[in-house]
Steps between C-alpha positions, in 0.01 A plus 500: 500500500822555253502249174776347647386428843184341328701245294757435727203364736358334137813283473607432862493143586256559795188551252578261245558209757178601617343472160650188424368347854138611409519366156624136659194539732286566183595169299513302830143566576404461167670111414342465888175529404541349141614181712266567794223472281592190281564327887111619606349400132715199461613608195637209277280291697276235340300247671265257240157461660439132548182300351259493814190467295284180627677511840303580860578828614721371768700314288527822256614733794739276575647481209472862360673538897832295441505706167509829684184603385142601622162354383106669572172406365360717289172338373343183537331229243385193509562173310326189625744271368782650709545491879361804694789817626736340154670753303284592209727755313802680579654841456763591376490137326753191493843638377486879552831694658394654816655663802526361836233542687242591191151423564322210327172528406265164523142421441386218719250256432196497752315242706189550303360625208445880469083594450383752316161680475262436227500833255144694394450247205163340596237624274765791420743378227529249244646157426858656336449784793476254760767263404752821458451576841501165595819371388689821571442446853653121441178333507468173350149476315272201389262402209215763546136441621233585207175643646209644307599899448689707307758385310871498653340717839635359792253463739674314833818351617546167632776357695455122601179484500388847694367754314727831578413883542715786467749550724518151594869380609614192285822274521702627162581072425093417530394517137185718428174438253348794318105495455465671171168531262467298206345770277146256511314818596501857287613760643565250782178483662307201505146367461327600802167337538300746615183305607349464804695311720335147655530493889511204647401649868429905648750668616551390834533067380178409523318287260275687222138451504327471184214754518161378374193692393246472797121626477410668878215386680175699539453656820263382668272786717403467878160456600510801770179492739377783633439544891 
């Protein structure tokens, strides 16, 4: 093809209308999808999340629904001195910008309170070991039990009156008592009389006898005729 030929096709109209249609396609797609986008984001949007903390979950799902926006439990607590299936927490919390149709996250309060098992404490930790563990957990704990032992070594758990084991489920609002050692004993072991025990009957309930000294009979011998 002749240099001529090559720009006289360059310059005709034919390929630069065509060039200029392409490049209109170009920034129309692009502003379409720049808008598009802002549309499916709603950007520019802003929707303040509402206070729905101490409502019922009904009355939060209403609410959070006339706002545009969504609401799902994500954990649960518990708080005797507020109504069971109440909004505990919230978020994003009261105030924030969101979308329409963001999520809101809620804890909800439940029915009853949450147990937990008893850690390995008994006879394996200490009074400042113990309580750690304790409290952590949200347990609320009472004046502590002295028996004889060694000092600060808790030796039992007891919940209202019942004497708990490891493992044992408790209500996190009933208040627990430690049974520690006073230190009376070293090395925490105490006096153990080691004398003969008294027994007050055998084995099987029975009375004891008392067991006297008695001097046998002679025998007396058999006259034995012969026939």
């Amino acid at each position: 093809m002749k240099t001529r030929v090559f720009l006289g096709k360059l310059t005709s109209r034919y390929v630069w209308s065509n060039l200029l249609a392409m490049a209109i396609v170009v920034v129309l797609l692009c502003v379409g999808v720049k808008y598009g986008l802002e549309i499916y984001t709603h950007h520019g949007e802003g929707i303040a999340v509402p206070n729905i903390k101490g409502m019922k979950f009904a009355e939060a799902h209403y609410l959070l629904a006339q706002n545009g926006l969504r609401i799902e439990v994500s954990d649960s607590g518990y708080n005797r001195r507020l109504p069971a299936d109440c909004i505990l927490a919230q978020s994003p919390g009261l105030g924030t910008s969101v979308k329409s149709g963001h999520t809101i996250y809620v804890t909800v309060n439940s029915p009853s309170s949450p147990t937990f098992a008893i850690p390995d404490i008994i006879d394996n930790s200490s009074l400042r070991e113990a309580t750690a563990k304790l409290t952590a957990m949200g347990f609320k704990l009472l004046t502590p039990k002295y028996v004889d032992g060694e000092k600060d070594w808790v030796y039992g758990v007891i919940c209202r009156g019942r004497r708990l084991a490891t493992g044992d489920r408790v209500p996190i609002d009933h208040p627990l008592t430690l049974v520690i050692g006073d230190g009376k004993y070293a090395d925490g072991f105490a006096d153990i009389d080691v004398s003969e025990p008294e027994y007050a009957g055998d084995e099987f309930g029975g009375e004891t006898d008392e067991f006297e000294e008695v001097t046998a009979p002679p025998i007396e011998e058999e006259n034995v005729s012969e026939e």
